[in-house]
LODOZA-588224 format. One record per residue: residue number from 1; x, y, z of N, C-alpha, C, O, CB in turn. Coordinates in steps of 0.1 Angstrom, whole numbers. Each point is the difference from the previous one (the first is absolute). Glycine has a CB too. Layout:
<sites>
seq | n_east | n_north | n_up | ca_east | ca_north | ca_up | c_east | c_north | c_up | o_east | o_north | o_up | cb_east | cb_north | cb_up
NUM | X | Y | Z | X | Y | Z | X | Y | Z | X | Y | Z | X | Y | Z $
...
</sites>
This chain:
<sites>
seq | n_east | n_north | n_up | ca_east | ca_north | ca_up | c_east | c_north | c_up | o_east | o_north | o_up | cb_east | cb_north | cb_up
1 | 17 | 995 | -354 | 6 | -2 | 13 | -9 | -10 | 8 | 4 | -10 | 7 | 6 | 33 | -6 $
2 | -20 | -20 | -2 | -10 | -13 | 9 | -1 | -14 | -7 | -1 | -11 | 6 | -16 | 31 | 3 $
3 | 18 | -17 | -23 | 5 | -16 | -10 | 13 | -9 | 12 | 0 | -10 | 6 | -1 | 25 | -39 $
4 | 7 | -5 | 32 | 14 | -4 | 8 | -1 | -7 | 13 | 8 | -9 | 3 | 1 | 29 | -13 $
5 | -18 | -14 | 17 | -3 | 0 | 15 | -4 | -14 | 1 | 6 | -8 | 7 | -15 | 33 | -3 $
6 | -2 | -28 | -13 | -12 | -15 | -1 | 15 | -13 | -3 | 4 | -9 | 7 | -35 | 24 | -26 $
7 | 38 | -8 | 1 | 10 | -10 | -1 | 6 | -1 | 7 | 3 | -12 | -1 | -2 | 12 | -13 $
8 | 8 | 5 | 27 | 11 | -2 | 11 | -9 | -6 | 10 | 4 | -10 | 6 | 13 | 29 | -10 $
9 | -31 | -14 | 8 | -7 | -6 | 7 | 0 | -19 | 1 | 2 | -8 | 9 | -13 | 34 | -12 $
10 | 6 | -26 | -10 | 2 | -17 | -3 | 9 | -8 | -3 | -3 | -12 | 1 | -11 | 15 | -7 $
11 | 31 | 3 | 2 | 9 | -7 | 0 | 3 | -2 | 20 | 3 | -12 | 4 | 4 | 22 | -35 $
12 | -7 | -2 | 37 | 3 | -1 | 14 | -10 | -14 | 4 | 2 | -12 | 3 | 3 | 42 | 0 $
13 | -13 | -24 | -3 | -12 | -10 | 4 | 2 | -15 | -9 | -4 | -10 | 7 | -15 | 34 | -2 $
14 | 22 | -28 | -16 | 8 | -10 | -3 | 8 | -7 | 3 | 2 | -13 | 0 | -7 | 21 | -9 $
15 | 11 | 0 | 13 | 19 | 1 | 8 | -4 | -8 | 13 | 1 | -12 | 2 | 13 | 39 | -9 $
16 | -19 | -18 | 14 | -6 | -6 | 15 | -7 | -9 | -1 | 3 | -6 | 11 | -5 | 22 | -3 $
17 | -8 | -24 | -16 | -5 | -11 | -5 | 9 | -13 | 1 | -2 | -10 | 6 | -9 | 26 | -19 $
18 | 22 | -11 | 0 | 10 | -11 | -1 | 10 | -2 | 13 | 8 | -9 | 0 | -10 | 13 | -26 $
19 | 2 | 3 | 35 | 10 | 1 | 6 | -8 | -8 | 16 | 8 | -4 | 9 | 5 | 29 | -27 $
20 | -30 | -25 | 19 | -6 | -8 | 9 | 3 | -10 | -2 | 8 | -6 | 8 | -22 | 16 | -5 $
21 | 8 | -16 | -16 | 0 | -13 | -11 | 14 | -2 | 10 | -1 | -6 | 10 | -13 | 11 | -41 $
22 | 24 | -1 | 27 | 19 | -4 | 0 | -1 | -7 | 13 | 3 | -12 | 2 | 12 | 35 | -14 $
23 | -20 | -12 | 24 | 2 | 0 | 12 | -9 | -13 | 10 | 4 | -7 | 10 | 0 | 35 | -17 $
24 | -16 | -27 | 1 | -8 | -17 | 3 | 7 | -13 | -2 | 3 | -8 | 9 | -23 | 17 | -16 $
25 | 23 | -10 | -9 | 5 | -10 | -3 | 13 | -5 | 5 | 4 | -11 | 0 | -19 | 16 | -16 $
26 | 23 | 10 | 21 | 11 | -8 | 7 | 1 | -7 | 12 | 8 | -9 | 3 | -2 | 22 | -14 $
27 | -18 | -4 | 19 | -3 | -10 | 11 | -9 | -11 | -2 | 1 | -7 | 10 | 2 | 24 | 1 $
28 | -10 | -21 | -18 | -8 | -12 | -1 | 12 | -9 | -3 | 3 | -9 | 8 | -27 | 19 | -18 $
29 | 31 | -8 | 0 | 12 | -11 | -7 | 11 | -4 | 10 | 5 | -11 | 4 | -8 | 22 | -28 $
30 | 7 | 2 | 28 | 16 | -8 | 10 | -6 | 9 | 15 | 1 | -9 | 9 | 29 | 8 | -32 $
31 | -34 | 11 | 28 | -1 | 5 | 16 | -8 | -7 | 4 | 6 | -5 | 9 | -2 | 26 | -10 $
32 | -16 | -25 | 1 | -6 | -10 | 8 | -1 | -11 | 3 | -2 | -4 | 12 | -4 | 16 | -15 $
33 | 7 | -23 | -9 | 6 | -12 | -4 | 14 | -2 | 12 | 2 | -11 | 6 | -12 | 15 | -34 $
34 | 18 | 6 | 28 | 19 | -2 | 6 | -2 | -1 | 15 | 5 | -7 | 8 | 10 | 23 | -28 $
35 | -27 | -3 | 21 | -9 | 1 | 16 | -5 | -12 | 9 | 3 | -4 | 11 | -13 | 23 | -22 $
36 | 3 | -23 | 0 | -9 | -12 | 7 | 11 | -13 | -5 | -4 | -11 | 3 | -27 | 23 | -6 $
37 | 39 | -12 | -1 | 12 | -16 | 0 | 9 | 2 | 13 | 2 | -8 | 9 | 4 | 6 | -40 $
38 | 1 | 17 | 28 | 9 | 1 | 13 | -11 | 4 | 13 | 7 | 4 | 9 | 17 | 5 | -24 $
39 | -37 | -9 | 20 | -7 | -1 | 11 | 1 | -20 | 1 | -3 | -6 | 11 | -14 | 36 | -14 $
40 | 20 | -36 | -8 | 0 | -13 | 5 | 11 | -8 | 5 | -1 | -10 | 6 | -15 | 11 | -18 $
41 | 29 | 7 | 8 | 9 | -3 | 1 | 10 | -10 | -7 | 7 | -9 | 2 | -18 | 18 | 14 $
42 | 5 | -2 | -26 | 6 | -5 | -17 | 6 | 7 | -6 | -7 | 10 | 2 | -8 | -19 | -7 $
43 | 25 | 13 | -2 | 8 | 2 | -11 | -6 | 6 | -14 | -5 | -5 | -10 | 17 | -13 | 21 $
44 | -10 | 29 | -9 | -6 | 11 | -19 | 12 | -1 | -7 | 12 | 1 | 4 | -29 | 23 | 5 $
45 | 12 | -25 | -20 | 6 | 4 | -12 | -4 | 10 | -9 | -12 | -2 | -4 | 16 | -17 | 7 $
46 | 0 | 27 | -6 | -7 | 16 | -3 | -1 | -5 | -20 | -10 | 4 | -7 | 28 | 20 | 32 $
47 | -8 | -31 | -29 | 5 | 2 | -10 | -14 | -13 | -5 | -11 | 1 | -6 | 44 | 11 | 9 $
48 | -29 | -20 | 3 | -14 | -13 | -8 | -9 | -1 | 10 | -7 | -10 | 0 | 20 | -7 | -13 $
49 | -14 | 25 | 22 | -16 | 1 | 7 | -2 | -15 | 7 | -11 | -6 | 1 | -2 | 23 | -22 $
50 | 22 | -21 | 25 | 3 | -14 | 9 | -2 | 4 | 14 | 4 | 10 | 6 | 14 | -22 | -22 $
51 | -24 | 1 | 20 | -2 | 1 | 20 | 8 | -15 | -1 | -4 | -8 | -8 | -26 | 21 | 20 $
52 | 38 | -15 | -7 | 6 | -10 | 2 | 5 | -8 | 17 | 3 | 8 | 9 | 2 | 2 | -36 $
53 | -5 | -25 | 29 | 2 | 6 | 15 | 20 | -5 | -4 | 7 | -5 | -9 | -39 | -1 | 30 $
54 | 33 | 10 | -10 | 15 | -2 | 3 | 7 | -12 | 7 | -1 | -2 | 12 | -3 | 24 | -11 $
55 | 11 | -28 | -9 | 7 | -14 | 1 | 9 | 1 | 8 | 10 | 6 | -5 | -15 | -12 | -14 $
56 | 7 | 0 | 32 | 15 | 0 | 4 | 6 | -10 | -1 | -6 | -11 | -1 | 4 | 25 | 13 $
57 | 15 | -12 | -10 | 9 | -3 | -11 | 5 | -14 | 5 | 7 | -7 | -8 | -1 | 32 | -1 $
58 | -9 | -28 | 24 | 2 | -15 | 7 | -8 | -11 | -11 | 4 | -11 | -2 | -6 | 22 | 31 $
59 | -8 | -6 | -35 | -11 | -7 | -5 | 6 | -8 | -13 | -4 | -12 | -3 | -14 | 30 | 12 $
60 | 27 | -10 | -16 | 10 | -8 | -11 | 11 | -3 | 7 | 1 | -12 | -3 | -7 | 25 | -19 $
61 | 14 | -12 | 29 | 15 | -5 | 4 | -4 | -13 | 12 | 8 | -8 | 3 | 8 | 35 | -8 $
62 | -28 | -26 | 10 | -1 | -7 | 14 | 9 | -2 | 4 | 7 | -11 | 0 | -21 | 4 | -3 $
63 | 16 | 20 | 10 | 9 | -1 | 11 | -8 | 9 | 7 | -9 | 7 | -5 | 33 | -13 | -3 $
64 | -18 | 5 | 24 | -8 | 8 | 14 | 8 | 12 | -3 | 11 | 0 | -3 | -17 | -18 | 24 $
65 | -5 | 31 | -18 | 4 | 13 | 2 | 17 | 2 | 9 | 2 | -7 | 10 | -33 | 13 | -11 $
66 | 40 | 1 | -2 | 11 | 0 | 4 | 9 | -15 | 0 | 10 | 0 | 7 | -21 | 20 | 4 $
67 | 8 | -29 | -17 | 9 | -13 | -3 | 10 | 4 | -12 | -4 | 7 | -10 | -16 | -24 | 18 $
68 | 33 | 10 | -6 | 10 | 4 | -9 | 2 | -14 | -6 | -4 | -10 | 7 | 16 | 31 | 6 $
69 | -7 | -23 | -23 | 8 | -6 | -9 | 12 | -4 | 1 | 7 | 8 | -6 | -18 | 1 | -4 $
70 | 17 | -17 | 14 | 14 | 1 | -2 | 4 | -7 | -15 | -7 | -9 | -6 | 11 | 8 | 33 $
71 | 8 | 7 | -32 | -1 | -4 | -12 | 17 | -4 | 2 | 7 | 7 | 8 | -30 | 8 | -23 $
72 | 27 | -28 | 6 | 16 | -2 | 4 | 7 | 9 | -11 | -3 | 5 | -11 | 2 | -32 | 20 $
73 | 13 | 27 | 0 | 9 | 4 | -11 | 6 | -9 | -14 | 3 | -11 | 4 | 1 | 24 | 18 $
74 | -2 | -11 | -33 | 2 | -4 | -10 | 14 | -6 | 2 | 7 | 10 | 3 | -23 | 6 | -15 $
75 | 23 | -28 | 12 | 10 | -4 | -1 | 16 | 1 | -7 | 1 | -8 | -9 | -22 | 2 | 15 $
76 | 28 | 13 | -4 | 15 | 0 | -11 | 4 | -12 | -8 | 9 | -8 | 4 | 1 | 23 | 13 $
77 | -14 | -16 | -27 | 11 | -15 | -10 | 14 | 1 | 2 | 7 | -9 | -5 | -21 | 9 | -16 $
</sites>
């Protein structure tokens, strides 16, 4: 019985091991990294670990925020 005690003792204590290990590396890799991008006011990407900043969208069409397009209508043959 006390064999038993020592073996369950160290699989636990393994368990809890790997399960720190799990618990650091997830914050080192994406929780603090995503912290300190969005405290700058940048854009996370969880999936590729990207800080990216954010493009708006005047910047490709140049046109002024709220400016329309008019577009003609297509003619009848």
């Amino acid at each position: 019985m006390n064999r038993l005690i020592d073996r369950l003792k160290i699989v636990f204590l393994g368990i809890f091991a790997v399960l720190c290990v799990a618990v650091w590396t997830l914050h080192l890799v994406w929780i603090w990294p995503a912290k300190r991008c969005e405290a700058k006011g940048m854009w996370w990407d969880w999936r590729t670990r990207i800080c990216a900043l954010p493009v708006p969208l005047e910047i490709f069409t140049h046109r002024k925020t709220g400016e329309t397009v008019i577009v003609p209508a297509p003619q009848p043959d």
